[in-house]
FIBA-752176 format. One line per 4 residues: number of its first residue (from 1); their letters; for each residue x, y, z of C-alpha. Coordinates in nm, 2 decimals, always signed. Layout:
BEGIN
NUM = a = X Y Z  ...;
This chain:
BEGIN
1 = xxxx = +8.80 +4.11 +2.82  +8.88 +4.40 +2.56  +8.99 +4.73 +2.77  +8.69 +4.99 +2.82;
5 = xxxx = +8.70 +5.22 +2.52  +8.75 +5.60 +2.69  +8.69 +5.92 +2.51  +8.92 +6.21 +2.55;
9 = xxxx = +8.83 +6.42 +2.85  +8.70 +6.77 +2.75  +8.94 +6.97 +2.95  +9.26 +6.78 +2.81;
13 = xxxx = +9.13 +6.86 +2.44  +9.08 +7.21 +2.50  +9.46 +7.28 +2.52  +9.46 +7.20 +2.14;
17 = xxxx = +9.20 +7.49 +2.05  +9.25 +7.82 +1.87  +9.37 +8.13 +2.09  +9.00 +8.23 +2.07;
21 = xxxx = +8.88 +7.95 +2.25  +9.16 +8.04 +2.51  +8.96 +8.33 +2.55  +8.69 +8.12 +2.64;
25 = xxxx = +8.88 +7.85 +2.86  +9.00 +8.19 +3.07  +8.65 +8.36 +3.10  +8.52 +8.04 +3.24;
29 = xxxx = +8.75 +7.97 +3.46  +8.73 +8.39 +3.61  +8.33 +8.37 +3.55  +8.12 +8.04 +3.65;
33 = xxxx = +8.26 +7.79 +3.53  +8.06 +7.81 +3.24  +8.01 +7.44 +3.01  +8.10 +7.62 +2.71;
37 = xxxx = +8.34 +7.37 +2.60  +8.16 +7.28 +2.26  +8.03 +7.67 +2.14  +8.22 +7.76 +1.82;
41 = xxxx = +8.44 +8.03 +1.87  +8.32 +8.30 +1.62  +8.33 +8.69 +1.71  +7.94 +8.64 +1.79;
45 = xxxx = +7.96 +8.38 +1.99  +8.24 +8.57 +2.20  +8.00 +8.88 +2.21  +7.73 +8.66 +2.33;
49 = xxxx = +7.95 +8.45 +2.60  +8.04 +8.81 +2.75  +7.70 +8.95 +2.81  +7.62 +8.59 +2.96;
53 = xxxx = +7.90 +8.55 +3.19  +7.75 +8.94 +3.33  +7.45 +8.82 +3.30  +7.53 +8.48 +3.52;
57 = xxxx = +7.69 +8.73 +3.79  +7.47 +8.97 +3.81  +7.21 +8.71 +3.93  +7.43 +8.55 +4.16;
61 = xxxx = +7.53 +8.87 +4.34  +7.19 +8.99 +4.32  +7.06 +8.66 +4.51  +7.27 +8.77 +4.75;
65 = xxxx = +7.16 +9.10 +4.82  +6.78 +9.04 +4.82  +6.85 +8.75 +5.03  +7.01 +9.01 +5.29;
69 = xxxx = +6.74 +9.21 +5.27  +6.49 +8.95 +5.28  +6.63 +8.87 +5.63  +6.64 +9.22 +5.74;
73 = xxxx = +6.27 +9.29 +5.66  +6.18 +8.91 +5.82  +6.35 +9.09 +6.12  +6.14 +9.38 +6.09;
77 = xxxx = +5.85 +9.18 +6.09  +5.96 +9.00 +6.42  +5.97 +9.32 +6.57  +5.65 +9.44 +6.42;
81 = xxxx = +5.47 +9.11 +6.56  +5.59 +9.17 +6.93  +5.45 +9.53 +6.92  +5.14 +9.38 +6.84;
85 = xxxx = +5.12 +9.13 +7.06  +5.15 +8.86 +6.77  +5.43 +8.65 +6.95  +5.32 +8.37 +6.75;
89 = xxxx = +5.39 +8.48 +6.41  +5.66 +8.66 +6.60  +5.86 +8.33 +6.73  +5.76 +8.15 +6.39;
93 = xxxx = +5.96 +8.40 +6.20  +6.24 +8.42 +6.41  +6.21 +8.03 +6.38  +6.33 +8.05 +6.03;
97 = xxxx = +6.61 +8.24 +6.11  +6.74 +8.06 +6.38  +6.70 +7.72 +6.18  +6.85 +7.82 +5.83;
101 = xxxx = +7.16 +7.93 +6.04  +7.17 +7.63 +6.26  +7.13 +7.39 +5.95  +7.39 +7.57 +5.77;
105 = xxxx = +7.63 +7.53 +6.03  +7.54 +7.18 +6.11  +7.59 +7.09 +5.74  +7.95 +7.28 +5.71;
109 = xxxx = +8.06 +7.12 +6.02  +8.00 +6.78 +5.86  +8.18 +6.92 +5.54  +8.45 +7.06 +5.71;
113 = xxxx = +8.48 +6.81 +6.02  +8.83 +6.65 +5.90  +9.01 +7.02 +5.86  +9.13 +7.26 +6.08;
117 = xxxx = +8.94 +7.37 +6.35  +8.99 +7.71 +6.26  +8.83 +7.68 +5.90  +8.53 +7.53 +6.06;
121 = xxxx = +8.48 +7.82 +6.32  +8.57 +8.08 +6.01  +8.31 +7.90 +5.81  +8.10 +7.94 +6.11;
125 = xxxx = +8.14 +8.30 +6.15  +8.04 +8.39 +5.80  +7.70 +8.24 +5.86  +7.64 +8.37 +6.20;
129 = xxxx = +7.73 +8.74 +6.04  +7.53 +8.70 +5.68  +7.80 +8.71 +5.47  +7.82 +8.32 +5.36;
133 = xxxx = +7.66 +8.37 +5.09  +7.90 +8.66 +4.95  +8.17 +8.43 +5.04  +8.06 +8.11 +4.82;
137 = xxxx = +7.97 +8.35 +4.51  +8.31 +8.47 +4.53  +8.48 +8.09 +4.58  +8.27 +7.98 +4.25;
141 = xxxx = +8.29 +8.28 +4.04  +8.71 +8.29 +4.13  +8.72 +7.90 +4.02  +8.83 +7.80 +4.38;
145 = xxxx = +8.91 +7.41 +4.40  +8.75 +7.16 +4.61  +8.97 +7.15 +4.95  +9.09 +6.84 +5.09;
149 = xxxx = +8.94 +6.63 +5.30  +8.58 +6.81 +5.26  +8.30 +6.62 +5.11  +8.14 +6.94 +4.87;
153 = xxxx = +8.29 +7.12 +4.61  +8.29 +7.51 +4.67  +8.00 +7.49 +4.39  +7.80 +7.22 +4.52;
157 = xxxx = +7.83 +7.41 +4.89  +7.69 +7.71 +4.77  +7.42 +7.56 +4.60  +7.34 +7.33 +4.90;
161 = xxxx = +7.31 +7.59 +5.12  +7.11 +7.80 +4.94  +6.85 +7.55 +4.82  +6.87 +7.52 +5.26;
165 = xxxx = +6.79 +7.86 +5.28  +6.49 +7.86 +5.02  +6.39 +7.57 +5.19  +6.36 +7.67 +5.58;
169 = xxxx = +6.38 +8.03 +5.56  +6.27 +8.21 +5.22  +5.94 +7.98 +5.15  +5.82 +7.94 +5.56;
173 = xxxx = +5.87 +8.31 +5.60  +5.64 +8.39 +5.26  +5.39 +8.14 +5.45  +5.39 +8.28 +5.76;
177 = xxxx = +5.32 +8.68 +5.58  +5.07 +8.49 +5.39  +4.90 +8.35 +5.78  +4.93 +8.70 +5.90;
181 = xxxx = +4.75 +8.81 +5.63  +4.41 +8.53 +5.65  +4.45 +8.63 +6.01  +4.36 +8.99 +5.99;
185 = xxxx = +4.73 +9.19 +5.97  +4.78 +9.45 +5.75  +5.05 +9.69 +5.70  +5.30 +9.82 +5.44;
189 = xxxx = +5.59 +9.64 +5.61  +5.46 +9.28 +5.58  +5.28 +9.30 +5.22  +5.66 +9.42 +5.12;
193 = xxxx = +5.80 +9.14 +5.31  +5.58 +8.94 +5.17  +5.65 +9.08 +4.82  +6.03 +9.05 +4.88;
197 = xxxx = +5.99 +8.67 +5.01  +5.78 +8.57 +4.66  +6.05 +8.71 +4.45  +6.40 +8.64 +4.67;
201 = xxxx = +6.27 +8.30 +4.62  +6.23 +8.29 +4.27  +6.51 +8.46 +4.17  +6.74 +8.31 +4.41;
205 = xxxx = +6.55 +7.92 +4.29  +6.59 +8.01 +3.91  +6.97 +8.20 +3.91  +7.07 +7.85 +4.12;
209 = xxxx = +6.89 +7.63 +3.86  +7.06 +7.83 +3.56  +7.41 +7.82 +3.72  +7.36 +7.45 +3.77;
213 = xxxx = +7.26 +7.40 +3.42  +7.55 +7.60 +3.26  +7.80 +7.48 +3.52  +8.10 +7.33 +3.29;
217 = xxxx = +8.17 +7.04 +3.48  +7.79 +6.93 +3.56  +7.80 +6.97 +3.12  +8.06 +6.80 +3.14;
221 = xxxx = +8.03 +6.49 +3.40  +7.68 +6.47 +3.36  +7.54 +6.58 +2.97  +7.23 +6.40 +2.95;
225 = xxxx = +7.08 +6.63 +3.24  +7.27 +6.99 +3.24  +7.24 +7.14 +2.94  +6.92 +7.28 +2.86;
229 = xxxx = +6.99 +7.62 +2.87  +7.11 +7.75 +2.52  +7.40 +7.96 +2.51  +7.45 +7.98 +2.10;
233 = xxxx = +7.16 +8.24 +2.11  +7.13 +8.57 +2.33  +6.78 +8.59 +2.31  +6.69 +8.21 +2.38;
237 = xxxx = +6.89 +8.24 +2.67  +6.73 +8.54 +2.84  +6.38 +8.37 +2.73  +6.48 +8.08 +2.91;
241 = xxxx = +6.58 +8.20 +3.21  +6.31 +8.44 +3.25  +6.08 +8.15 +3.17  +6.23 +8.00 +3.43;
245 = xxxx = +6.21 +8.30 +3.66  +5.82 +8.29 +3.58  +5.79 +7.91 +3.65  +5.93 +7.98 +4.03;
249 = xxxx = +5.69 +8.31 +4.09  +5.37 +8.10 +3.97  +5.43 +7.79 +4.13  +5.49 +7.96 +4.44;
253 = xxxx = +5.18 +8.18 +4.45  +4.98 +7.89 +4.38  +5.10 +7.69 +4.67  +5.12 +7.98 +4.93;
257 = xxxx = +4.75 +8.10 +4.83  +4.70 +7.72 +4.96  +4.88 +7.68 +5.24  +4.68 +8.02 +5.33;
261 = xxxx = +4.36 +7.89 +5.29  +4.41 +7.60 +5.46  +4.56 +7.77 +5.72  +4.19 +7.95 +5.75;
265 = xxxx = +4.00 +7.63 +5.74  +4.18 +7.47 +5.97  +4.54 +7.46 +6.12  +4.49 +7.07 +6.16;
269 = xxxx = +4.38 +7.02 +5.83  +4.76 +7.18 +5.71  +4.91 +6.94 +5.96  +4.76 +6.68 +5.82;
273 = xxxx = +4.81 +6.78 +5.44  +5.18 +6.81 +5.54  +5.23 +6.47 +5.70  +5.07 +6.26 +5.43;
277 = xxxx = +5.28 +6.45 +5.18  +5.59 +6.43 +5.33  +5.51 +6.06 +5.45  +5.44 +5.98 +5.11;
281 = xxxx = +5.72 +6.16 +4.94  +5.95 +5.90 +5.20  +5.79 +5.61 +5.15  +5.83 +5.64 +4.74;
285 = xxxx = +6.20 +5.74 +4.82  +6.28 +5.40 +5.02  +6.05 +5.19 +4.79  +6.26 +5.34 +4.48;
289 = xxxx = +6.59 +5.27 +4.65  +6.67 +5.65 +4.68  +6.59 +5.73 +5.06  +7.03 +5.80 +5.09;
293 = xxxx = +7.16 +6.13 +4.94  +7.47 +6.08 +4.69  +7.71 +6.25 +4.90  +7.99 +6.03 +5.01;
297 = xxxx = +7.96 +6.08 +5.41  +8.13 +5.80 +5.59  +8.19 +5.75 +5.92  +7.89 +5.72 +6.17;
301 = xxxx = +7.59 +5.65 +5.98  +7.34 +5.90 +6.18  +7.57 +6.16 +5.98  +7.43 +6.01 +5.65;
305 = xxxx = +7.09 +5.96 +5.84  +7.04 +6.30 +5.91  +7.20 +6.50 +5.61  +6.98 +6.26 +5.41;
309 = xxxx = +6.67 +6.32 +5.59  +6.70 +6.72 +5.58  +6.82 +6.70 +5.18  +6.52 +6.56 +5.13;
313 = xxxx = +6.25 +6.78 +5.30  +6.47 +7.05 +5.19  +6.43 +6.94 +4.78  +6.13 +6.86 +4.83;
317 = xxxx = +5.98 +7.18 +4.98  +6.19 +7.37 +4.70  +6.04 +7.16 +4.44  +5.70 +7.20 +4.59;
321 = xxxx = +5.74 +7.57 +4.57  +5.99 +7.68 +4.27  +5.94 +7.38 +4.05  +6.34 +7.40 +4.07;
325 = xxxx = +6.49 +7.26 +3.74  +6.77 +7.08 +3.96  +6.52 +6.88 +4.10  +6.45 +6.68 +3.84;
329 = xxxx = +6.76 +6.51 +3.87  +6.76 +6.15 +3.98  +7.00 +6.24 +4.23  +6.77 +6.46 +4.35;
333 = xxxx = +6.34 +6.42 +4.35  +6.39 +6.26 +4.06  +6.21 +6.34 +3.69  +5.89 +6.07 +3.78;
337 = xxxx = +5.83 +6.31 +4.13  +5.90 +6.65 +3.92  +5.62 +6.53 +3.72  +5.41 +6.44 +4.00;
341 = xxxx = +5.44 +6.79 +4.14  +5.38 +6.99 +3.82  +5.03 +6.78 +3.76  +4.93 +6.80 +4.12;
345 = xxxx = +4.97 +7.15 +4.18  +4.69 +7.28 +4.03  +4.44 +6.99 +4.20  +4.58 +7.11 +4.51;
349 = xxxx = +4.49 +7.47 +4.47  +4.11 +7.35 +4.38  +4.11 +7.12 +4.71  +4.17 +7.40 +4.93;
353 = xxxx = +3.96 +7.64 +4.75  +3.70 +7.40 +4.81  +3.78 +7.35 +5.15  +3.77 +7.73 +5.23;
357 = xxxx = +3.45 +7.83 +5.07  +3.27 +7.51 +5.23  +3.41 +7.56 +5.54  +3.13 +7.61 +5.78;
361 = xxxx = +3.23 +7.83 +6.12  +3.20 +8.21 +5.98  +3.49 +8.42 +6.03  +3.68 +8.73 +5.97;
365 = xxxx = +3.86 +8.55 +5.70  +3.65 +8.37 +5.54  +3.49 +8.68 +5.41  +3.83 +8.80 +5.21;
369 = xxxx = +3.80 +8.61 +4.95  +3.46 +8.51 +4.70  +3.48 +8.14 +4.47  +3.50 +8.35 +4.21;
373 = xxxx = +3.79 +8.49 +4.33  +3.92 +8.15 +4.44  +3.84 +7.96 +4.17  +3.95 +8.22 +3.88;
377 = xxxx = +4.27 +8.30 +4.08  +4.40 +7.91 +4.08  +4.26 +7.86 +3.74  +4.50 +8.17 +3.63;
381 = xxxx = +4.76 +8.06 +3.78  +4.70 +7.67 +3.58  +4.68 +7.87 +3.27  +5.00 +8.06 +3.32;
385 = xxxx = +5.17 +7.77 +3.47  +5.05 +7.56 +3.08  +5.16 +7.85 +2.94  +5.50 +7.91 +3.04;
389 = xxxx = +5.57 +7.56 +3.12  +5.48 +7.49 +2.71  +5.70 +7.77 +2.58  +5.98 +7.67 +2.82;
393 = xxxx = +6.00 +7.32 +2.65  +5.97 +7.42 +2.31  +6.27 +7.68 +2.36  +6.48 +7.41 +2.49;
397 = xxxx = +6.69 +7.11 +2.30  +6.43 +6.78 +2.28  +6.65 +6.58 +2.43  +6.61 +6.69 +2.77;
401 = xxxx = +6.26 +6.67 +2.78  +6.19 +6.34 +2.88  +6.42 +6.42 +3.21  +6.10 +6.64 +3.25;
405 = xxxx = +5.86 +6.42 +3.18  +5.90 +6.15 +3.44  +6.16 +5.95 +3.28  +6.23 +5.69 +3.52;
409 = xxxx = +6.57 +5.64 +3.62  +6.71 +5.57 +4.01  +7.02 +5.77 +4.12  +7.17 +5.42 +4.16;
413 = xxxx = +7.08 +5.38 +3.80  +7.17 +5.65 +3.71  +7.56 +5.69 +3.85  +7.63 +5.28 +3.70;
417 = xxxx = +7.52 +5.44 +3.38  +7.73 +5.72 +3.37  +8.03 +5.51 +3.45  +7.99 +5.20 +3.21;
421 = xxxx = +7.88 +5.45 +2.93  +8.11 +5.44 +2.65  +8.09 +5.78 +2.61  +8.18 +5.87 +2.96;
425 = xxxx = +8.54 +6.02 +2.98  +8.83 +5.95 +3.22  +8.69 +6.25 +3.49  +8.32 +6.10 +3.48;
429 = xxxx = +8.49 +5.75 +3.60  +8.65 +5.93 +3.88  +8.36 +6.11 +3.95  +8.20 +5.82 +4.08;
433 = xxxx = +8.41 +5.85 +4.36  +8.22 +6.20 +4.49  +7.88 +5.91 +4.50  +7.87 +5.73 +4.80;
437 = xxxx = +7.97 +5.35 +4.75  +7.69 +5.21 +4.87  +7.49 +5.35 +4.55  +7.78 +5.18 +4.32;
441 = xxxx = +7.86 +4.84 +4.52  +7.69 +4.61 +4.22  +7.96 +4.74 +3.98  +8.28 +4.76 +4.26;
445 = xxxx = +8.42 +4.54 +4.09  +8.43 +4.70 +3.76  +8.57 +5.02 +3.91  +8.84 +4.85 +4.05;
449 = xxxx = +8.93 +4.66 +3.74  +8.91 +5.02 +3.60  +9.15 +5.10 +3.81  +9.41 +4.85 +3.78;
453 = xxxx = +9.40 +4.95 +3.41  +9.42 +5.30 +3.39  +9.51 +5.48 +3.73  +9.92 +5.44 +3.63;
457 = xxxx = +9.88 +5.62 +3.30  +9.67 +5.90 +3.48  +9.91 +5.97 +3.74  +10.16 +5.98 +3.46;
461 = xxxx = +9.98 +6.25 +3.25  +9.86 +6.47 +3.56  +9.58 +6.58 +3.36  +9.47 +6.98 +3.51;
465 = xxxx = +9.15 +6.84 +3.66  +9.31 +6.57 +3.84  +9.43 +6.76 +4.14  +9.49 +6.66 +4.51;
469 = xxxx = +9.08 +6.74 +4.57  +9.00 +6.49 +4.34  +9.24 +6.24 +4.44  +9.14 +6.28 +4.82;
473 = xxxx = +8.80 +6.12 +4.70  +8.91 +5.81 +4.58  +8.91 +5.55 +4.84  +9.21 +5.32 +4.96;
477 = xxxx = +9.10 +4.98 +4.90  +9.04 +5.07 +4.50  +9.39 +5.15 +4.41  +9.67 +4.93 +4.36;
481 = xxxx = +9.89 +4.92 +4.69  +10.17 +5.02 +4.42  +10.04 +5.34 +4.34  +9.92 +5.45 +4.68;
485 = xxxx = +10.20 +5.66 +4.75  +10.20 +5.85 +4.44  +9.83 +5.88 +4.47  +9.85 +6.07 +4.79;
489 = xxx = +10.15 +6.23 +4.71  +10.05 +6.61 +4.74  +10.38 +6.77 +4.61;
């Protein structure tokens, strides 16, 4: 059998380029990690990759701060509910607190269950005391490494934990203002809360998707999905991401406005909404083959159980409410189920319209809102949506719109791709060792053949990328018994 043709790995060739480009190599490694690998290095493009890199930072450290003060005015609003005797919305609010912390510890004590006890508790710490979030923005934008023996990169931690915090906290919190509000509260403190919710969520939903997108090594390992965001043009960019920005604040709106009405119909009603969509979203998961995150957690399998169980409902819920560009990943919901959320939106918005103005028991509620105002209100919102939707797909490069467009690909599909492609390079091959092997166990044999061939003449090399982190992910039984020693050799 002829030896698998492999393309040069991106990082490796960068060494050759012009002392400009070395510019570039250093900003991304002090910035975000940028993919700017292929950008020509003339004096505009330079210009340009400065204000982006501020402009990637400031809305990563600006997620950060309204995500503090989202949680201090969702405190506020706890306290504001007891004084009025509210202790329902009072102990649902708290709820959300309570659970994004205990969710974000549970997941870093999975991620950080094979170090030091002491990192775990320090990891600990800076959740229980709100400054986890500070902390990852500073591990990514500093170009940390993956540490041993953990199963996230500092990247992937941060973006995990934040899409947890959308999930469970931001979106339930802008839900439960939204209750309050069918339910006859009103005050200055919970229509800002409220306010603060709507747009911590988008902008924390669209500066993750963004820093996905632009990420160099998701450019680099995976091409065919991150990408979409320009970076040769200044002013495609910021329409991009503002589009982007817009996409989160109207998608939300529209489902919230929902949930509320519901909410005054009938709380059963929500229940019920909320089971068969989450039912459903599970079923199509195991009937694809997708029910199991990526994430190579071994060990006892109620670990994997669980962590993929919450991934889901998390990604879910954030694609429900943000239309989150990640999402559309097939590692993630998927582009078929991206789809399915962007067309069903609106029809959802109608429903409970419907529902509200039919509904027969009079109350104080019901009286709020008029179908005009219903009706015109969702049918703005579908207008915007086609609107903003439509410009974002014409501003970005045609090849990533079918992964938009429901084109259907399994994430077991999708990581055999990526490592029989001839295009792939040496660091996407390794990469499928950070995929768990049950999603890769019809091509074992191919990796390990891959192995035998070419793991000697990387060890020899030492490309940069190939540190100790990556090396911890490759499992035992795939290396020649030969090489073992040198693999695992950390000096």
């Amino acid at each position: 059998m002829a030896p698998t043709r492999i393309q040069p790995d991106p990082e490796v060739e960068s060494g050759r380029a012009s002392s400009n480009m070395m510019w570039v190599q250093e900003s991304v490694r002090l910035s975000i990690n940028a993919g700017l690998d292929k950008i020509s290095p003339s004096p505009s493009v330079l210009l340009m990759t400065k204000k982006f890199f501020s402009f990637a930072m400031f809305c990563l450290y600006m997620g950060v701060a309204m995500s503090v003060v989202d949680t201090v005015f969702d405190i506020a609003m706890v306290v504001q509910y007891r004084e009025k005797k509210k202790i329902g919305f009072a102990s649902a609010t708290l709820a959300t607190i309570v659970a994004t912390a205990s969710l974000q510890i549970m997941l870093l004590v999975l991620n950080y269950r094979k170090r030091p006890k002491i990192e775990m508790v320090r990891e600990i710490f800076y959740v229980i005391f709100l400054v986890k979030p500070g902390v990852d923005v500073y591990r990514v934008v500093s170009g940390q490494k993956q540490v041993a023996r953990t199963s996230m990169t500092p990247h992937y931690e941060m973006l995990i934990l934040r899409a947890s915090e959308l999930g469970v906290e931001c979106i339930p919190s802008a839900i439960i203002q939204a209750f309050a509000f069918m339910d006859g509260e009103r005050s200055f403190v919970l229509l800002s809360s409220f306010a603060m919710s709507i747009l911590t969520t988008a902008f924390i939903s669209a500066s993750l998707s963004i820093d996905k997108d632009v990420n160099k090594l998701c450019r680099t390992l995976s091409p065919t999905i991150y990408g979409l965001v320009p970076l040769k043009s200044k002013q495609r960019t910021l329409s991009v991401c503002f589009l982007i920005f817009l996409t989160a604040i109207i998608q939300l709106l529209t489902k919230v406005f929902a949930f509320a009405l519901c909410y005054a119909v009938s709380r059963r009603i929500l229940l019920i909404y909320l089971l068969v969509d989450f039912s459903l979203m599970f079923m199509f998961k195991i009937l694809q083959g997708d029910f199991y995150v990526h994430t190579p957690i071994y060990g006892n399998p109620i670990n994997r159980i669980f962590t993929s169980i919450v991934s889901r409902i998390v990604s879910k819920l954030v694609l429900d409410f943000t239309l989150s560009i990640v999402n559309r990943h097939p590692y993630e919901m998927g582009g078929p189920y991206y789809l399915f959320t962007l067309v069903s939106t609106p029809f959802v918005g109608v429903l409970s319209g419907y529902l509200y103005l039919s509904h027969e028991s009079a109350t104080a509620s019901e009286e709020l809102f008029t179908s005009e105002q219903v009706y015109g209100c969702f049918g703005c919102f579908a207008f915007l949506q086609i609107c903003v939707f439509g410009c974002f797909m014409s501003l970005i490069d045609e090849k990533y719109r079918t992964t938009f467009l429901g084109k259907w690909k399994t994430s077991r599909e999708f990581c055999v791709q990526e490592f029989r492609s001839d295009e792939s390079s040496e660091r996407t091959k390794i990469n499928i060792f950070r995929r768990h092997v049950a999603m890769w166990k019809e091509i074992k044999e191919e990796v390990r053949a891959w192995m035998n061939e070419h793991l000697e003449n990387l060890l020899d090399r030492n490309p940069t990328w190939f540190d100790k982190s990556v090396r911890s992910q490759i499992l035992d039984s795939f290396v020649p018994p030969s090489l073992l020693p040198k693999l695992r050799d950390t000096n």
